[in-house]
Structure formats: structure tokens, C-alpha cells
VOTORPA-670821 format. One record per residue: x negated, y, z negated of N, C-alpha, C, O in turn. Coordinates in steps of 0.001 Angstrom, whole numbers, padded with zeros to 6 digits, always signed. Layout:
N
XYZXYZXYZXYZ ...
//
This chain:
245
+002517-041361-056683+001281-040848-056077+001264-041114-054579+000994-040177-053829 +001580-042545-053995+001707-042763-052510+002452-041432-052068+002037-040561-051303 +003689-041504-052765+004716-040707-051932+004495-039509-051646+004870-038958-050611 +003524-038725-053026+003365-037356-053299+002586-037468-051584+003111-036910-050621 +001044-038434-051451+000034-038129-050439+000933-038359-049515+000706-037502-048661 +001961-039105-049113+002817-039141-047700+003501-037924-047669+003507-037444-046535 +004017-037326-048419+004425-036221-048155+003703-034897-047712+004177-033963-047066 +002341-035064-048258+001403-034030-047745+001007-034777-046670+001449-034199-045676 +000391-035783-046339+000161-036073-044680+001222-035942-043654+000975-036115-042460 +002418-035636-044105+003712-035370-043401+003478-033963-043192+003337-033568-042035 +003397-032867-044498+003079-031744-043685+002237-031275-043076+002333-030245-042408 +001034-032125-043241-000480-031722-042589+000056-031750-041104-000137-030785-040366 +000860-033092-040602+001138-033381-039227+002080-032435-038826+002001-032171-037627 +003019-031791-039493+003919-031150-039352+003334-029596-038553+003700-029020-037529 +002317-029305-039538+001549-028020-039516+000626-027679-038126+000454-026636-037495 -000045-029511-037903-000830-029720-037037-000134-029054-035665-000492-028055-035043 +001145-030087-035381+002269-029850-034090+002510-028768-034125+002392-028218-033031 +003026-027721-035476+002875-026622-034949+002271-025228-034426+002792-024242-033906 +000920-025568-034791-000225-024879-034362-000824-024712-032887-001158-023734-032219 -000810-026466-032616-000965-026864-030960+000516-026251-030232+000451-025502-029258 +001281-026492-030581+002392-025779-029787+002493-024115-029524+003041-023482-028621 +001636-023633-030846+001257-021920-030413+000612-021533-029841+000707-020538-029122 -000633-022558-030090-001423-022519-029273-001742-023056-027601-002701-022974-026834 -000339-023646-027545+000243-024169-026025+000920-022565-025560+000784-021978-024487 +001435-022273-026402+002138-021000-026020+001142-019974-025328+001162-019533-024179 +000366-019758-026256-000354-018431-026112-001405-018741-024772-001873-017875-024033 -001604-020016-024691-002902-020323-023756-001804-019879-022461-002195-019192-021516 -000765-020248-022546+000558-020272-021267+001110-018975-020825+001553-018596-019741 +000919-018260-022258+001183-016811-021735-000210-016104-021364-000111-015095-020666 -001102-016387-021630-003103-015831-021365-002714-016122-019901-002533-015105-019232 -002522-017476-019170-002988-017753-017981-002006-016957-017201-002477-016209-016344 -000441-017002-017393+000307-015984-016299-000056-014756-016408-000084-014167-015328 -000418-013997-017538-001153-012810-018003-002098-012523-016876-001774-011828-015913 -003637-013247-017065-004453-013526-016337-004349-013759-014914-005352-013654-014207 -003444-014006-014528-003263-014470-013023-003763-013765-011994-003187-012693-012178 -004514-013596-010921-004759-012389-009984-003423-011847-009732-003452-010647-009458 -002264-012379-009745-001450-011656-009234-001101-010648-010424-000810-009455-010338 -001195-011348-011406-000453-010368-012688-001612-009085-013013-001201-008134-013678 -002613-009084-012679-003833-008083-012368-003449-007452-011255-003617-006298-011648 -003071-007349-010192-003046-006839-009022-001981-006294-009383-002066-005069-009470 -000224-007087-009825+000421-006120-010054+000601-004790-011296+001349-003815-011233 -000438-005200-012468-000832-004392-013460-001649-002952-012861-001611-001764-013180 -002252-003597-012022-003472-002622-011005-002502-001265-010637-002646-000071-010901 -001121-002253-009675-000283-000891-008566-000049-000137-009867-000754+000824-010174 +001059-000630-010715+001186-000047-011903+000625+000839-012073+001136+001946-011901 -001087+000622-012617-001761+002153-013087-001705+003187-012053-001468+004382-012231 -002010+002443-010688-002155+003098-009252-001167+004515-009053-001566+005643-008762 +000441+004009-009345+001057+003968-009220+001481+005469-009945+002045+006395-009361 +000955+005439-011697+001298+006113-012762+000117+007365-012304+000353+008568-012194 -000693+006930-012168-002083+008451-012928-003006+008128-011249-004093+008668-011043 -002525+007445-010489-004365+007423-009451-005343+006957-009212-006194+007110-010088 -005702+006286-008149-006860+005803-008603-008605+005778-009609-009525+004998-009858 -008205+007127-009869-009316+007366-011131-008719+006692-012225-009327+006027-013064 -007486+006900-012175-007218+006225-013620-007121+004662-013967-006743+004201-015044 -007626+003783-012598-007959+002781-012761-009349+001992-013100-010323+001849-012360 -009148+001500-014490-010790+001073-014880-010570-000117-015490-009428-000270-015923 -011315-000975-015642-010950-002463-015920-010778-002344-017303-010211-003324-017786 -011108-001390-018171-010677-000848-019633-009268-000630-019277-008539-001414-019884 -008921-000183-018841-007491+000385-018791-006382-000841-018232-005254-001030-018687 -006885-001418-017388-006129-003103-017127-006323-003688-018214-005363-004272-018717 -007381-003700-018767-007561-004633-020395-006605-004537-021229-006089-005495-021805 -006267-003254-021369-005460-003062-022397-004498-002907-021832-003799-002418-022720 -003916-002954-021005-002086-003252-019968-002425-004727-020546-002011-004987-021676 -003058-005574-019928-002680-006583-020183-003226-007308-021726-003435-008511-021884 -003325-006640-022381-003696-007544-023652-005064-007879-023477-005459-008297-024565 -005839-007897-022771-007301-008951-022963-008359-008231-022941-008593-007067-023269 -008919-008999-022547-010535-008423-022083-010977-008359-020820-010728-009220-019976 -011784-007145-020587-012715-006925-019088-012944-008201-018347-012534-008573-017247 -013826-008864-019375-014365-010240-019041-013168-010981-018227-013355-011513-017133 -012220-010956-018734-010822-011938-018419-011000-011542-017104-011556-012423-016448 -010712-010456-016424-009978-010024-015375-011478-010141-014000-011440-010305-012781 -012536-009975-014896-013611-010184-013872-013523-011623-013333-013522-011781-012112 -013458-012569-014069-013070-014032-013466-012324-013899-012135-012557-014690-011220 -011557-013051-012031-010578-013673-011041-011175-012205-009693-011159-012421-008481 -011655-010778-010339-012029-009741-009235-013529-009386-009459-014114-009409-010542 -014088-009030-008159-015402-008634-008690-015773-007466-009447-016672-007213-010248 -014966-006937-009031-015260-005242-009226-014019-004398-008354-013049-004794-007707 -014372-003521-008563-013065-002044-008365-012591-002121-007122-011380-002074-006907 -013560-002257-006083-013474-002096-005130-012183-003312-004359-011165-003088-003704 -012932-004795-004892-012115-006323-004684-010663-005813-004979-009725-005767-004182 -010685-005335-006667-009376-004972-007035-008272-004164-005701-007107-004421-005396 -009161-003219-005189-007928-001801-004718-007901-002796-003613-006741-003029-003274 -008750-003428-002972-008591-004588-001807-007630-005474-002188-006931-005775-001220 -007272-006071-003296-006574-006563-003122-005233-005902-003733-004197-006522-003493 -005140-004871-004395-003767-004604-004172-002898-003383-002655-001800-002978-002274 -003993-003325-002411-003789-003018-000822-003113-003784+000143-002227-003563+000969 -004185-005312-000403-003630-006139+000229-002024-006649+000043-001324-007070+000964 -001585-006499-001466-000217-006618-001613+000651-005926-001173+001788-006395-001194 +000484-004857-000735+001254-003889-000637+001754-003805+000698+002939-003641+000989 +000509-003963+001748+000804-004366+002642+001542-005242+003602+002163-005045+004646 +001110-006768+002523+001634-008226+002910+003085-008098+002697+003840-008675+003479 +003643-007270+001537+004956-007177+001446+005773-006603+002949+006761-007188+003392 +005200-005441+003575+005523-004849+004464+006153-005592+005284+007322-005408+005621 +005042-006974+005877+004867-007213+006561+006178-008806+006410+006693-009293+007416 +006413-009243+005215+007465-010110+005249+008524-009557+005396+009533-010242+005558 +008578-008397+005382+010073-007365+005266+010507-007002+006886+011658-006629+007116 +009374-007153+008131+009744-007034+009456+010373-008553+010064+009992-009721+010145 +011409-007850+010375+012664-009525+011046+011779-010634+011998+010927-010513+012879 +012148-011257+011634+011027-012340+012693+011956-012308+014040+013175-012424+013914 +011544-012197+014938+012709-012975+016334+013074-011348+016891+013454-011152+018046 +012858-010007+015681+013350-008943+016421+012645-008709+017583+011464-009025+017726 +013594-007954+018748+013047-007343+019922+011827-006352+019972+012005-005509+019092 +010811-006154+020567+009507-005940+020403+009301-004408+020000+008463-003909+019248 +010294-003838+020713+010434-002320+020116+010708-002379+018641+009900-002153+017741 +012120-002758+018517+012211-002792+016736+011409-003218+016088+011100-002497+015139 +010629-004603+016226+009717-004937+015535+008387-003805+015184+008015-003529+014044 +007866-003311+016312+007003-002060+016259+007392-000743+014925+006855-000304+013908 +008414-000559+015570+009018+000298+014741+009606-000299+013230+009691+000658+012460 +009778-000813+012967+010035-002044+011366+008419-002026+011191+008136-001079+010458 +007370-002668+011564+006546-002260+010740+006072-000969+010807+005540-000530+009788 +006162-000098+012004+005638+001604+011612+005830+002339+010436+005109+002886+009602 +007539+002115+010714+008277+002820+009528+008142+001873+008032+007863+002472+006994 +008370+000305+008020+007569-000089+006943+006473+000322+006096+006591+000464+004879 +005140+000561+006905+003964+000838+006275+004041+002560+005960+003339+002933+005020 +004750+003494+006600+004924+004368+006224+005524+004791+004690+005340+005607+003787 +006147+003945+004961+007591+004421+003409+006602+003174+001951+006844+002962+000763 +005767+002779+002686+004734+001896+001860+003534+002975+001307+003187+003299+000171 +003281+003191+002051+002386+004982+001951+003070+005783+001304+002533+006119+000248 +004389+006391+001576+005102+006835+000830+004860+006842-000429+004185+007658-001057 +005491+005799-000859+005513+005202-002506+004685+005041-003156+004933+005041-004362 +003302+004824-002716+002206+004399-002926+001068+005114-001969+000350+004521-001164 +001073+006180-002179-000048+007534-002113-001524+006618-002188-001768+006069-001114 -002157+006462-002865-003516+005631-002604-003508+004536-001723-004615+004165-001334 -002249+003767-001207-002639+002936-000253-002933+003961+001060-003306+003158+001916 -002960+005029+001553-003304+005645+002406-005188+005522+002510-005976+005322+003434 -005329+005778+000938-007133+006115+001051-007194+004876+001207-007685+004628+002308 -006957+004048+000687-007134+002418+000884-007486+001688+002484-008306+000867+002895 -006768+002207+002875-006579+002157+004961-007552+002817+005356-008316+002387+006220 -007662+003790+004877-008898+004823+005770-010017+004573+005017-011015+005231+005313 -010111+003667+003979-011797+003804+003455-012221+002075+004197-013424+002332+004211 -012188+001206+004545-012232+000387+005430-010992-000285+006221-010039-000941+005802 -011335+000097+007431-010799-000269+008249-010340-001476+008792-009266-001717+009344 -011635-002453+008479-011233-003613+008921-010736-004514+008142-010539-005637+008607 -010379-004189+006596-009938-004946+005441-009121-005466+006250-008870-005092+007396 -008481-006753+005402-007449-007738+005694-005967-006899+005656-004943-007368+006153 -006037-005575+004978-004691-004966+005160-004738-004360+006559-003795-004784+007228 -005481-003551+007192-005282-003096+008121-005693-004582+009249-005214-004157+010300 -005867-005007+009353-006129-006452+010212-004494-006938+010594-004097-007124+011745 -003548-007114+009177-002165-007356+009223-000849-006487+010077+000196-006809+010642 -001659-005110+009764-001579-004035+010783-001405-003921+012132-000443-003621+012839 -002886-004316+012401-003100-004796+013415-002391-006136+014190-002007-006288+015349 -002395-006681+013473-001476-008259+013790-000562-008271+014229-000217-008900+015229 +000197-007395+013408+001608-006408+013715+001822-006326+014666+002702-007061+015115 +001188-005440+015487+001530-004736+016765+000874-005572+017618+001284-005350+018757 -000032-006510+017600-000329-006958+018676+000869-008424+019554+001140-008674+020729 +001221-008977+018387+002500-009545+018921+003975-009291+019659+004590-009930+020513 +004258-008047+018926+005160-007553+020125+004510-006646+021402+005326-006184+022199 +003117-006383+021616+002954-005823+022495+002809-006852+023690+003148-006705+024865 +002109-008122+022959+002214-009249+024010+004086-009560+024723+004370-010143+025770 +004986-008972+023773+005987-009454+024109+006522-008741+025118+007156-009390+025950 +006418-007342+025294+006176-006583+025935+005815-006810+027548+006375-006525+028607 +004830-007339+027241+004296-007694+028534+003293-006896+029081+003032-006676+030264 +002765-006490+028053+001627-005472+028215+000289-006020+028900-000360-006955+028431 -000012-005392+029953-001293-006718+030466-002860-006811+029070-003449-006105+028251 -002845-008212+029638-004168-008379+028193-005176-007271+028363-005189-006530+027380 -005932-006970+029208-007002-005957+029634-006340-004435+028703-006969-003379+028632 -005136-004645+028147-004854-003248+028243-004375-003259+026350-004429-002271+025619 -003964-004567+025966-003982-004419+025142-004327-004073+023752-003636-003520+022897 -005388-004457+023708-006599-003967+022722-006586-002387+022084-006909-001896+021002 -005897-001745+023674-006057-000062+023501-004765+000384+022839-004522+001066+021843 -003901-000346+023897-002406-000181+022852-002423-000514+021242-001918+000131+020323 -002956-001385+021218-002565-001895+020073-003241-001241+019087-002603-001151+018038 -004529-000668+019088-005545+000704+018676-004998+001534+018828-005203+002196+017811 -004142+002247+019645-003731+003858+019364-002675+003234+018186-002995+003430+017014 -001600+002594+018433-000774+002262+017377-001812+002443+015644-001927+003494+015012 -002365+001196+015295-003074+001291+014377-004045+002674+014343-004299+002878+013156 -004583+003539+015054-005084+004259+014875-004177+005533+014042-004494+006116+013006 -002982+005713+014876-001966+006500+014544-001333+005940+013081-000766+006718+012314 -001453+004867+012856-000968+005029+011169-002261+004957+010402-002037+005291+009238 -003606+004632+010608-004416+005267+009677-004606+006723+009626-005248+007274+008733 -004013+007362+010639-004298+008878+010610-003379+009449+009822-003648+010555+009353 -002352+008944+009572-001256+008989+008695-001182+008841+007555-000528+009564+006803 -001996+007650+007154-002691+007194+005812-003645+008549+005135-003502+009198+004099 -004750+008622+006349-005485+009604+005921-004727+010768+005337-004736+011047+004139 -004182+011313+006109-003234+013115+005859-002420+012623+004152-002393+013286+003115 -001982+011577+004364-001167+011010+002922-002494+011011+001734-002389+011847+000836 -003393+010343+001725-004213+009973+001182-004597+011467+000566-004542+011806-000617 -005033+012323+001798-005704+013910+001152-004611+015064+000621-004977+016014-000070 -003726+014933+000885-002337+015222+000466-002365+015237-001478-002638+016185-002214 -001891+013517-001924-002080+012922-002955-003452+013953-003586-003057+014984-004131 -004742+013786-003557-005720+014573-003960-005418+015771-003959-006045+016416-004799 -004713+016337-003361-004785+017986-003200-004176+018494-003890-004451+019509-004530 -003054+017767-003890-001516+018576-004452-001144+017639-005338-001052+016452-005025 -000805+018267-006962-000146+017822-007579+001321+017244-007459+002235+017645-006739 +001301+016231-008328+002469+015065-008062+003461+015941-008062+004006+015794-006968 +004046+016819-008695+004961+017580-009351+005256+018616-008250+006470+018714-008074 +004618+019317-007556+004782+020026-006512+006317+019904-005564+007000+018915-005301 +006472+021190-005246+007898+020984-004566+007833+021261-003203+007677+022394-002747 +007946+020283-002571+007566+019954-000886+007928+021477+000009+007176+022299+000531 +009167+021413-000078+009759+022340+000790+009222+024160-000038+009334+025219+000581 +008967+024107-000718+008309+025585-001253+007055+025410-000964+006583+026428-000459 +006052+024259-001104+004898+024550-000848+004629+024416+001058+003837+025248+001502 +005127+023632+001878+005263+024005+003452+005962+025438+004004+005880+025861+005157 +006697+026096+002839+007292+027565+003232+005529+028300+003026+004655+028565+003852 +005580+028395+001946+004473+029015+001663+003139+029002+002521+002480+030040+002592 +002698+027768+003220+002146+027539+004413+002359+027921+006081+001468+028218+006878 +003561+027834+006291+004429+028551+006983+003974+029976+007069+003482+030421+008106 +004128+030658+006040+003646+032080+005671+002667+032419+005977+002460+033423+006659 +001915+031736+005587+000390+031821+006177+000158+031683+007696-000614+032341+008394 +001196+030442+008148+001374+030608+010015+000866+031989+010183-000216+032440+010560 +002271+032661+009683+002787+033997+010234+002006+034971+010252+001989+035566+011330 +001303+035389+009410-000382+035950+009230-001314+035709+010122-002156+036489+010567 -001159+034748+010337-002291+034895+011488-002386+035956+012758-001628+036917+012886 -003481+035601+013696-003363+036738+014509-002203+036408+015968-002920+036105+016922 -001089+036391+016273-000709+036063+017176-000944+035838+018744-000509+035032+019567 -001741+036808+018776-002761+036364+020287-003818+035010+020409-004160+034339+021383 -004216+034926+018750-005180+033826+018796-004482+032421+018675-004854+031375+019208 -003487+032600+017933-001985+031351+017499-000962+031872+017946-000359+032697+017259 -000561+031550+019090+000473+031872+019636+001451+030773+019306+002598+030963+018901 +000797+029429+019554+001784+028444+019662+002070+028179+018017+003189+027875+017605 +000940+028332+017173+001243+027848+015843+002016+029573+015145+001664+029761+013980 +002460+030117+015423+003412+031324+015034+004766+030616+015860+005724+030960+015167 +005135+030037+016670+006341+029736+017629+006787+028234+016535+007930+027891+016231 +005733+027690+016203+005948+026139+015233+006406+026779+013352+007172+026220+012567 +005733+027878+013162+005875+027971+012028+007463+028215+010927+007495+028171+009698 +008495+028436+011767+009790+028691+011530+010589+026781+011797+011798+026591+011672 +009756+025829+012095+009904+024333+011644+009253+023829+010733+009636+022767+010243 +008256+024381+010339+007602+023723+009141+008157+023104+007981+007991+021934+007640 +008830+023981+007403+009459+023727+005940+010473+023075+006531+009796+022161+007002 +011278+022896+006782+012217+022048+006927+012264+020540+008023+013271+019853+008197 +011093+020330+008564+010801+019112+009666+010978+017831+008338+010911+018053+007129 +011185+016658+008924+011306+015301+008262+009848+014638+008436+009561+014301+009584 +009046+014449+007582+007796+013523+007693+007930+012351+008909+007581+012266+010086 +008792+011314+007718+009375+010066+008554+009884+010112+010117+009568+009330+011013 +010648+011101+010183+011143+011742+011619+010238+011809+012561+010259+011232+013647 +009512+012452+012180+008025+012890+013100+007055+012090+013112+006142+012155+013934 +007138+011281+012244+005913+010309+012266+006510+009198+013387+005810+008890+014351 +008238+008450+013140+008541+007779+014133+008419+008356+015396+007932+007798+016379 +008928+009625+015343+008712+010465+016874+007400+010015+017942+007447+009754+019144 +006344+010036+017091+004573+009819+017739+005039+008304+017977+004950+008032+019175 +005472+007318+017265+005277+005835+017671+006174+005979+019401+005658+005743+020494 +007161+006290+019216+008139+006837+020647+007216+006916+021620+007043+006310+022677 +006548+007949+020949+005601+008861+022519+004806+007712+022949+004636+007287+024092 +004291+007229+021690+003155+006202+022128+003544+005104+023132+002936+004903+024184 +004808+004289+022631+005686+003657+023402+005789+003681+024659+005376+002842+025459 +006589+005072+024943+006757+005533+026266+005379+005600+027104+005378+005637+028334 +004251+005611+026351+002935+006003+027146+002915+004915+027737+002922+005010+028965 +002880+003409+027109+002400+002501+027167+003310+001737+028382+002772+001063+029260 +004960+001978+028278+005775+001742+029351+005421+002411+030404+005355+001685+031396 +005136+003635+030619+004688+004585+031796+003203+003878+032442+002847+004059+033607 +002543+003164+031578+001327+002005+032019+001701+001212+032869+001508+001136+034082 +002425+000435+031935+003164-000632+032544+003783-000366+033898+003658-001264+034730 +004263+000446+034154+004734+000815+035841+004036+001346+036427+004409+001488+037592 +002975+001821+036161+002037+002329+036948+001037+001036+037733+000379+000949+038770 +001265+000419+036934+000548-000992+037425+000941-001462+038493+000456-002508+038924 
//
């Protein structure tokens, strides 16, 4: 009889350890689950797949296994959310520009960074242009204001430089942003800018002269190309300052 009850208090303990240990498990996989980061990167994910409509804290719930409730702990609402995966998206950019590079490259490393970030990620455009002063565009900003100091740009003047820069990639954001909305994902770039093109050509030529002379570059111009092109100009504006001084 002892032995029989030692043997069942042996498996009671047995049973016990292994319950707490699943339950070590599961609490261990809930919390990395749970993590803001593992939300934020679940977030780009949906972002990523269907749009920002198709992001609803129902729809993170069930990416990640849990509940609404879960994920409110750590965001307030929709808005916190796209803020903060904005904010990721960005911050990445921004570890990816060389530390120590020369002030031009650096400019241009994050231009073309946040561009090909836009790129990939179509809603971080609306993201930029629906507040401005979020902590992503602030980093932005941050950006360029260090190599412009390096530069040697006088302080009085900086503020403006460093605003057309940032201005010029939220305008960029924007056109990306309404782009994404307009035109289906699936769309084929170079047929749908011919087709626009076409429409150039229609017009009345006395009234568009210059946009009938542009319309035979349309379909075939490089986004990226042209977008670095404007940082150039801007550049050069800002050097042509600089000696004017």
C-alpha cells in the first residue's frame, strides 16, 4: 500500500513538472508573440500583403494567435500601430547609411535609402505625408541635417536646406502613396505610362507644348534615376549658395 501511494505521488509530481514546463513554454512563446516588435513586424506583413485597409487588430489577432486585448497592451490604436511601423521601416533605413561617409554620399544613402523603402513598402509613403512631424520623418530630417552641417552650410541657411531635402522626399512619398491607391498592384508600369504618354499626345499642342516634347520619355524614364536626379539639383542649389556667400 505505501509503495502503491509512492508511486502515485511520484506521478502526481511527475505530471505536476510537466504541466509547469508547458506552461513555461507557452507563457514564453505568448510573450515573444506579444512583443511590440513581433506586432509591428506582423503589422508590415499585413501592410505589406493587402494595404492598409486590410489592417485591423482582428486581423493581427489572428496572425498572431491571440487576442485584440493582447496587442492593445502594448498599441493604442491604428493609428500608434502604422506610427510605429513607419517608424521601423524607417529606423532600418537609417542604420543602413555608412557612418563616417562623405556628406554628399551620406545625403544620397539616405535619399535613395528611403526611396527604395517607399518602394517596397507603398503605405510608408501615406505614412510620411499624413504627419509630418512623426518620429519617422524627424529621422529624416536628422538625416540631412548632419551632413549639411558637414558641408558647411551656414546655420541661418540651414533649416531651408535641410526642408527642401525633406520636403522633396515627402513629395515623393505622397505621388507613391496615391499611386498605391490608384493603381492596382498587378498593373504593368511601362504599358500603363505608354498609355499616359498617349494621352500627352492628345492634347492641344499650342496649349502643351513642352508636355508633347516630354511625352516620348515617359514610358521608359527610371523613377529612382529621376528622383536621385532632383536630390543633385538640390545639391548643386545649395553649393551655388554656398559661393554666393
Amino acid at each position: 500500500m505505501v509503495f502503491h501511494e509512492s508511486i502515485l505521488e511520484h506521478c502526481s509530481i511527475h505530471v505536476k513538472m510537466v504541466l509547469m514546463a508547458t506552461k513555461a513554454q507557452r507563457t514564453e512563446r505568448r510573450a515573444d508573440a506579444l512583443s511590440k516588435e513581433r506586432i509591428v513586424e506582423a503589422a508590415i506583413e499585413i501592410l505589406d500583403a493587402d494595404g492598409e485597409s486590410a489592417l485591423t487588430f482582428r486581423a493581427l489577432a489572428a496572425r498572431l494567435a491571440t487576442g485584440s486585448g493582447a496587442i492593445y497592451w502594448h498599441v493604442a490604436n491604428k493609428s500608434d500601430l502604422l506610427a510605429a511601423t513607419t517608424d521601423d521601416v524607417i529606423g532600418r533605413v537609417m542604420t543602413e547609411v555608412v557612418r563616417g561617409a562623405a556628406p554628399r554620399e551620406a545625403i544620397h544613402a539616405l535619399a535613395s535609402g528611403v526611396f527604395d523603402a517607399i518602394d517596397a513598402h507603398p503605405w510608408v509613403g501615406a505614412q510620411l505625408s499624413r504627419e509630418p512631424w512623426q518620429s519617422a520623418v524627424l529621422q529624416i530630417f536628422e538625416g540631412f541635417g548632419g551632413p549639411l552641417q558637414s558641408l558647411g552650410v551656414p546655420e541661418r541657411a540651414q533649416f531651408d536646406c535641410a526642408s527642401a531635402l525633406l520636403n522633396y522626399v515627402l513629395g515623393l512619398a505622397g505621388q507613391y502613396a496615391a499611386g498605391a491607391r490608384l493603381l492596382p498592384r498587378e498593373t504593368d508600369r511601362s504599358a500603363f505610362l505608354a498609355t499616359v504618354a498617349a494621352r500627352w499626345v492628345q492634347l492641344d499642342p499650342a496649349a502643351y507644348p513642352f508636355v508633347h516634347q516630354m511625352a516620348a520619355q515617359l514610358p521608359g524614364h527610371d523613377d529612382r534615376e529621376q528622383f536621385l536626379a532632383g536630390i543633385d539639383l538640390i545639391l548643386a542649389g545649395i553649393t551655388a549658395m554656398q559661393q554666393a556667400v
